[in-house]
N, C-alpha and C positions, 0 to 999 in steps of 0.2 A: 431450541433447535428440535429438529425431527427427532422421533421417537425409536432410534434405532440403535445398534450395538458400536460401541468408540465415540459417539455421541457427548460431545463436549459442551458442558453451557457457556454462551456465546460472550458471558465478562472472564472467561479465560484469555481471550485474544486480545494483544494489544494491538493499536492504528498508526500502521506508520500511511506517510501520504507527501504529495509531490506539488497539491493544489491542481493537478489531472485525472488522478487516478491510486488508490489505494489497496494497500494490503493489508491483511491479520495475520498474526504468529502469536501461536500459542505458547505456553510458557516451560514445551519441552524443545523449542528452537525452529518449530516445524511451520512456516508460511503455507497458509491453508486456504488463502482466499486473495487472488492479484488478479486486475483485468487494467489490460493496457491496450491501448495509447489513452482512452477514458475511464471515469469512474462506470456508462454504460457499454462502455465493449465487452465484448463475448470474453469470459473468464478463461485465464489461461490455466491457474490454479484454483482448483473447487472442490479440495479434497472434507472443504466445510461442510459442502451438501451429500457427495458422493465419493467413498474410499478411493474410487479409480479416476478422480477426475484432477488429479496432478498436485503436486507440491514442492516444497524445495526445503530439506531436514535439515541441523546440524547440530549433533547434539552427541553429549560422551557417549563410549561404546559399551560400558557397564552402569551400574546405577550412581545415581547424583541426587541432590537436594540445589533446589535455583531460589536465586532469588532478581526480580524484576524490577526497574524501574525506568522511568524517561528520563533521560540527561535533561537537567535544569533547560524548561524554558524553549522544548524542543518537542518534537514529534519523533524523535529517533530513540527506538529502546534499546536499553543495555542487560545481559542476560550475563547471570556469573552463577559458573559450576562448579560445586565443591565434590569432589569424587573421593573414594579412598586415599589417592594415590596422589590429587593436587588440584588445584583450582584454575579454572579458565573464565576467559569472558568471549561473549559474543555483542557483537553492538551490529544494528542493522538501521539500513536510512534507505531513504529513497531520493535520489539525488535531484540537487537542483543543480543549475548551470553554475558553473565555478564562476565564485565572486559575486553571486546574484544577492542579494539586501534589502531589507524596508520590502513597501510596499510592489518590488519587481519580481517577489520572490512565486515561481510557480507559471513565470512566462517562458517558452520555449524549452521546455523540461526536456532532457534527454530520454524520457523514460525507461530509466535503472535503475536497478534492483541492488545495492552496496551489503554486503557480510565483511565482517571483519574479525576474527576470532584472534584473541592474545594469553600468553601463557600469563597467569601471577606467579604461583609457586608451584615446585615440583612437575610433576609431568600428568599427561591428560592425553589419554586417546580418543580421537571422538572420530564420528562416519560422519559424509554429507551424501546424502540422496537427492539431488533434482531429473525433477518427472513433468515436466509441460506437459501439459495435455489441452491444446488449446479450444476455442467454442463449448468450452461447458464438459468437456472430455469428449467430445467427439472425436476430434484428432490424434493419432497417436505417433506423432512426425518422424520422421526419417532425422535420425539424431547421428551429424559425423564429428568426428574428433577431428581438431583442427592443431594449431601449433600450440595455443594457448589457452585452448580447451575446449570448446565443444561449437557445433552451430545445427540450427532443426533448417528440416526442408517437410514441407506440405501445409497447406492451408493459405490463409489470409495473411502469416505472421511469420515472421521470423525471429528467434532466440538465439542471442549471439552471448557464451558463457566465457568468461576468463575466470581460471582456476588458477591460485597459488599453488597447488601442490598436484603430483599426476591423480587422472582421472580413468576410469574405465568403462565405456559403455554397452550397456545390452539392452539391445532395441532400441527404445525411446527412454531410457534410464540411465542417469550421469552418475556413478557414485565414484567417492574415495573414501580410504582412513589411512589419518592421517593422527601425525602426535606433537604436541607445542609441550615446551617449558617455556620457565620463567623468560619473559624478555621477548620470548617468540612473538611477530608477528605474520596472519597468513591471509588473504584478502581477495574476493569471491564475488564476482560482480557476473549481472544479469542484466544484457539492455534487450526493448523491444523496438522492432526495424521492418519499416513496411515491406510486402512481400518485392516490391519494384527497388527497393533496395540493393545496389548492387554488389559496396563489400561496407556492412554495420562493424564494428567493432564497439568490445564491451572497454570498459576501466581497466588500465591493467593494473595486476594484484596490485604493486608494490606503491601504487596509486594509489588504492585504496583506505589508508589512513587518513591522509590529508583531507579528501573528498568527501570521507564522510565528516572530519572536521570542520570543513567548510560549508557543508548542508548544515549540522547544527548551528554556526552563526548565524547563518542567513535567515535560521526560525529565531536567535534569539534577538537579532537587528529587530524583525518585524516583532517580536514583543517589547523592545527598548520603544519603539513608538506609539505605541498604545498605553503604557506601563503608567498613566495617572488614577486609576481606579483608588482609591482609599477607604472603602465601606465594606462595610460586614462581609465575612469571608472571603476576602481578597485571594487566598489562593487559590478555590476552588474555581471563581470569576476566569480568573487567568488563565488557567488549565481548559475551562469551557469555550473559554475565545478564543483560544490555540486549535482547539480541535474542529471548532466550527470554521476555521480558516482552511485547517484540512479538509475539511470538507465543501469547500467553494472550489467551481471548476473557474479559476482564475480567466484563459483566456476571454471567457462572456461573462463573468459577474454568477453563474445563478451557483445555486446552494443547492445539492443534492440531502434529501430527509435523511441517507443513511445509505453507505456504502456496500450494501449487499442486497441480496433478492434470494425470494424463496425461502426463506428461513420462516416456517409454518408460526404463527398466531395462534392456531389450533390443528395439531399433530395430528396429521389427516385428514383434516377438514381443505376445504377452499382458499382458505385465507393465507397464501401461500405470493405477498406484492412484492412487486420491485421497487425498491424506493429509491433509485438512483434516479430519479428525475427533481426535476426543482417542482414541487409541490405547493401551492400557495397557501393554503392555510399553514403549513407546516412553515415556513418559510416566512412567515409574517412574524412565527414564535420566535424563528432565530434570529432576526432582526431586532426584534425587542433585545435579548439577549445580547448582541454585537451592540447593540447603542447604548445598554448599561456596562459593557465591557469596553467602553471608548474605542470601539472601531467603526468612526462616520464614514471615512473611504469605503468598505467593504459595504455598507449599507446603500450609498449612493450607487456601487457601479449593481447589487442587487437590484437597486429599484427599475436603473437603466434596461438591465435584462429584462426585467419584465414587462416595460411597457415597450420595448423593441419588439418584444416576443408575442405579444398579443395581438401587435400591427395592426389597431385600429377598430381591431375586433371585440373591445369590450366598450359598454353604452350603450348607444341606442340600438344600435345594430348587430348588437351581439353580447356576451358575456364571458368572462374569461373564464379560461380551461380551467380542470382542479390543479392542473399538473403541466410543464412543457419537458418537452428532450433540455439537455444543458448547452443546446446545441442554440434552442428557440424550436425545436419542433414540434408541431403541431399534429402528427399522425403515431400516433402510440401504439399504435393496433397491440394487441398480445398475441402473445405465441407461449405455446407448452411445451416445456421438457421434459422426458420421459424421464 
């Protein structure tokens, strides 16, 4: 990552993802990097690249020691805080449609954001701070409290929040602290809602268990169907086909290189790509990769994109791109962020 001060190396963040569009949270509970309705839309959280460019926190309100891991067989991390005074868990997913399974999973996503934080023992205070700051932090929206927790006005997007527990806003900043014991559960949902949208509504809290229950099955359904791999390293195999799934923008097939942009190569040098696009050299690796990890489906509706996306244009008459949008587009032009 860039060479600045808070500056976190980038295997701190784990990948949650929807097969649309993906996030990172780092492993003090802080979502650092989310662009919706795709993996190339304008970031609503970017506090990855720049302090002020949004986030969504939740994490004890004194000091803690965590420890991380993905629920078996899933894209959804689970976060558990031992404080002086008691242990807590947080679990976060990014939802898919209730009931979705196999290979459906990742089609008409509601694009939401699911927290779920539960007491184990004793008692745990913690804060949550969410800050949408959406286009790269450009935006700093008009943030109103609503019955059930918050919604943004300005820009291209709308963020519609349900909070389990009361919230307080100043400005464009959602926080509360809040305290769970043993047994507690408290549940924290964030959907995104085109601006022509007229009333979005997020999960509501108490909704929130289930749903993310039901997004983890839906990742482990689609690994029950690939699950014949039997050679050297089988579970590291698994883990890589899982995530290269997260990384497939389901509705067209193609495979984005890598869910983020601008994360420098060389710390203020040039080499500062976006790799949300379906890249084809790179994308030939993951394929190799998906047909050693017994996923032909995912390779076929790949291959589809890409000769859909080329239309005609590679051969005699032409040559294909390095790269298309996940869209199939063909004008990439770049653009620089200050």
């Amino acid at each position: 990552m860039a060479d600045r001060a808070g500056s976190k190396p980038i295997d701190e963040y784990g990948l949650l993802a929807d097969c649309n569009s993906a996030a990172l949270v780092d492993r003090g509970g802080a979502i650092e990097w989310l662009c919706m309705p795709r993996y190339d839309s304008d970031a609503i959280f970017a506090r990855l690249l720049d302090p002020d460019a949004g986030h969504w926190s939740i994490r004890p309100t004194g000091p803690f020691e965590v420890e991380r891991r993905y629920l078996e067989g899933t894209l959804v991390i689970e976060m558990t805080f031992e404080t002086q005074d008691g242990v807590a868990r947080l679990t976060d997913a990014m939802a898919f449609p209730h009931g979705q399974r196999g290979h459906e999973i990742g089609l008409d996503v509601p694009h939401e954001l699911l927290r779920l934080v539960e007491g184990v023992s004793g008692t745990v205070e913690l804060e949550m701070e969410l800050a949408p700051r959406p286009e790269y932090g450009l935006v700093k929206p008009l943030f109103r409290r609503t019955e059930k927790g918050g919604r943004t006005f300005g820009g291209p997007n709308q963020i519609v929040v349900a909070a389990g527990v009361p919230v307080d806003l100043d400005e464009a900043t959602m926080r509360a602290t809040f305290t769970v014991t043993a047994g507690d559960e408290t549940g924290f949902a964030m959907r995104w809602a085109p601006v022509e949208s007229r009333a979005p509504a997020a999960c509501a809290p108490d909704e929130v268990p289930d749903r993310i229950r039901d997004t983890a099955e839906g990742w482990r359904s689609w690994e029950r169907e690939h699950d014949i791999y039997e050679g050297p390293h089988r579970d590291a195999i698994q883990v890589s086909s899982r995530v290269l799934n997260g990384l497939t923008y389901r509705p067209t097939g193609a495979i984005v290189a890598a869910p983020t942009t601008s994360l420098p190569e060389d710390p203020g040098g040039e080499r500062n790509w976006d790799y949300r696009f379906s890249w084809i050299r790179d994308s030939s690796l993951t394929l190799e990769a998906l047909y050693v990890g017994a996923c032909p489906d995912e390779v076929e509706n790949f291959i589809s994109f890409m000769t859909s996306s080329a239309g005609g244009r590679a051969g005699d008459e032409g040559s294909l791109q390095i790269m298309y949008g996940i869209g199939g587009e063909h004008d990439l032009s770049e653009r620089e962020l200050p």
